[in-house]
C-alpha positions as CSV (number, residue, x, y, z in Angstrom):
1,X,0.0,0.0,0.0
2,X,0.9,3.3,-0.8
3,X,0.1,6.7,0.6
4,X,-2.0,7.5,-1.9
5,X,-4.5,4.1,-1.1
6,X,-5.1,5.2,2.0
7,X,-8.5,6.2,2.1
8,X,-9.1,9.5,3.7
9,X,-12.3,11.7,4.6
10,X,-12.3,16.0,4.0
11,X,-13.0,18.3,6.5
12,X,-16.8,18.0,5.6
13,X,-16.0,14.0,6.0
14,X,-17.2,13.5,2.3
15,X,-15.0,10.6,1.4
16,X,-11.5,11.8,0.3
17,X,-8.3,11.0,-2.6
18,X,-5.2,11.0,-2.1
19,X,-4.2,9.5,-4.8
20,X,-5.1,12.8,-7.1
21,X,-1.8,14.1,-5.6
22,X,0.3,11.4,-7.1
23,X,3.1,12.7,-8.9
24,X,3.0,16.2,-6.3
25,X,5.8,16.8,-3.8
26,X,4.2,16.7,-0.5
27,X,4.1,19.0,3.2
28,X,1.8,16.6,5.1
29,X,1.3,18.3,8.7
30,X,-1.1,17.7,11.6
31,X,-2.2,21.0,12.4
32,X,-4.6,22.4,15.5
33,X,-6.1,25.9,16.1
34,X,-5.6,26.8,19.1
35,X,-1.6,26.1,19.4
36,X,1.7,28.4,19.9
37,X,2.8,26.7,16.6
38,X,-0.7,27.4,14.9
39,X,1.0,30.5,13.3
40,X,2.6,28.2,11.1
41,X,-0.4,28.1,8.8
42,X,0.7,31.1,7.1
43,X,3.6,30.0,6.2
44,X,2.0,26.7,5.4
45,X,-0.8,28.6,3.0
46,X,2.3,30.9,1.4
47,X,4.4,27.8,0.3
48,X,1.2,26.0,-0.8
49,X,0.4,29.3,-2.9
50,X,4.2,29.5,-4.2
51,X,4.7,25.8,-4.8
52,X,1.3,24.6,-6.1
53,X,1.4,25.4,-9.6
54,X,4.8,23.7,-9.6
55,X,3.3,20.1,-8.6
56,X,3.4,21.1,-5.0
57,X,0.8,20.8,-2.1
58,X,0.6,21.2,1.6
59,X,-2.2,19.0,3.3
60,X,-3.5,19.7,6.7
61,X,-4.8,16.9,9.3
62,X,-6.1,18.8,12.4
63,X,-5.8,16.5,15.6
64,X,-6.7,17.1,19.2
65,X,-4.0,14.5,20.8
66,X,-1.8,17.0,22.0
67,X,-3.1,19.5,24.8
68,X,-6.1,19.5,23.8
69,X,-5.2,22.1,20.9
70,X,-8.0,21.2,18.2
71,X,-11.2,21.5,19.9
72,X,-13.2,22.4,17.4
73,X,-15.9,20.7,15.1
74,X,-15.5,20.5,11.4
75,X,-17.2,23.8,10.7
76,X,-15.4,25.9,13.8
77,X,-12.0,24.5,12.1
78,X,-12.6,25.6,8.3
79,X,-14.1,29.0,9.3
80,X,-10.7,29.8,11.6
81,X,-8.4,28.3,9.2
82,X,-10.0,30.6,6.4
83,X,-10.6,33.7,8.0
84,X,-7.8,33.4,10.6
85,X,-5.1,32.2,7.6
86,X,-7.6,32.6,4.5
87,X,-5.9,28.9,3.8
88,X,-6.8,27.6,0.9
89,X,-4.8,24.2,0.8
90,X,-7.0,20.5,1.9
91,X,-7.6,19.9,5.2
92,X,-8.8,16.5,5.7
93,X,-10.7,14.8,9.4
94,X,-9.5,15.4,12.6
95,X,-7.5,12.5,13.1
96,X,-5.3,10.7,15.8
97,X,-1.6,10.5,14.5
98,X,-0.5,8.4,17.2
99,X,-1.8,5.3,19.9
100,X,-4.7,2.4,19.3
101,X,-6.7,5.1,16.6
102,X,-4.0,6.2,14.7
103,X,-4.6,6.9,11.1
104,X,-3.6,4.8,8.3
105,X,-1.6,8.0,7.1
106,X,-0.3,8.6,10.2
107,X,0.6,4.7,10.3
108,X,2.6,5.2,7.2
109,X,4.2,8.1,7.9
110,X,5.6,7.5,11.4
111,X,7.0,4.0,10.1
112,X,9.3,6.6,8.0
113,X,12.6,6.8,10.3
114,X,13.7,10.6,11.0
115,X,17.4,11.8,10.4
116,X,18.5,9.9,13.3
117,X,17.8,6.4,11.5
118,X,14.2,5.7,14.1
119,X,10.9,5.4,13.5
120,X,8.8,6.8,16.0
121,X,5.5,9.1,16.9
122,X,4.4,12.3,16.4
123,X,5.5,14.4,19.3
124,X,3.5,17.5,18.7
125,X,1.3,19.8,16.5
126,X,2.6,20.9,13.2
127,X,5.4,18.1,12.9
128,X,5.5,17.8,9.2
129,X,6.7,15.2,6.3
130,X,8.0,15.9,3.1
131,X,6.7,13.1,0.7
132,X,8.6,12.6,-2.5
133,X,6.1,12.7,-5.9
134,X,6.8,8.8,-6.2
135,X,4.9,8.7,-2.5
136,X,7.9,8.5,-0.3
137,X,8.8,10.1,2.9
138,X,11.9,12.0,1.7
139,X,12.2,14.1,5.0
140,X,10.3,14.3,8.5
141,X,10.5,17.8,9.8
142,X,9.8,18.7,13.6
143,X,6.9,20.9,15.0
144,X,9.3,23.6,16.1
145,X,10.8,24.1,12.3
146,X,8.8,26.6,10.6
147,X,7.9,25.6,7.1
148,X,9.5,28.1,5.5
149,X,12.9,28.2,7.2
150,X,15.7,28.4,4.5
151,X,16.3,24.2,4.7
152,X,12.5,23.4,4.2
153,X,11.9,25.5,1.2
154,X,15.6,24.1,-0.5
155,X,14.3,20.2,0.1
156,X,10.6,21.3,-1.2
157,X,12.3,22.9,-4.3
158,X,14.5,20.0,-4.6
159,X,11.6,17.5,-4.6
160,X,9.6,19.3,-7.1
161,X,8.7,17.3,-10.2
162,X,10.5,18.4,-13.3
């Protein structure tokens, strides 16, 4: 199985396809609204904007495993992200990244290791993964690195279909 079988629901929970990013490069982040990282959406939206004509996309999984930080129902999340962030790029279900519920994207992504050579679980909101167009995990970036620091946006550009 790939990343792109893995079935997946919107934000309105209408039934979901990844597999219409096939051939993209990849930013897939779980996100929350009411975190000190949530700022990162606007970097998040800006590289989506910059990127996305260029086979690029950034796609947003809100979860509520860490503090708490994503509350909110469906609606409560779309209407911050867009008038908080006007973001524009998919956000899919809240979702558990981690434990017994963990979601099959989440299950595939973790298995990736990280630069130290382990596999392991999310630690916090906005830990992202860089996923190759061919559907691998080329890099898994921590929750403190902004999106668009200097290193991020080289290894997006790098991955960026030709």
């Amino acid at each position: 199985m790939t990343l792109y079988d893995i079935p997946v629901r919107t934000l309105a929970g209408e039934p979901g396809d990844l597999s219409r990013y096939r051939g993209k490069a990849l930013l897939v982040v779980n996100v929350a609204s009411r975190c000190g990282r949530t700022p990162q959406y606007a970097a998040l939206e800006e590289l989506h904007r910059r990127y996305g004509p260029r086979g690029f996309a950034v796609l947003g999984f809100p979860c509520n495993q860490f503090g708490e930080q994503e509350p909110g129902t469906p609606e409560e999340i779309r209407e911050f992200c867009s008038t908080t962030y006007d973001v524009t790029f998919p956000l899919f279900e809240k979702v558990d990244v981690n434990g017994e519920r963990r979601h099959p994207v989440y299950a595939f992504l973790t298995a990736a290791p990280d630069e130290h050579g382990q596999a392991r679980d999310i630690e916090w909101n906005f830990e992202k993964f860089l996923v190759s167009p061919d559907g691998r995990v080329a890099h898994r970036i921590g929750s403190r690195v902004k999106p668009d620091a200097p290193d991020v946006v080289a290894r997006i550009e790098a991955l960026l279909p030709h």
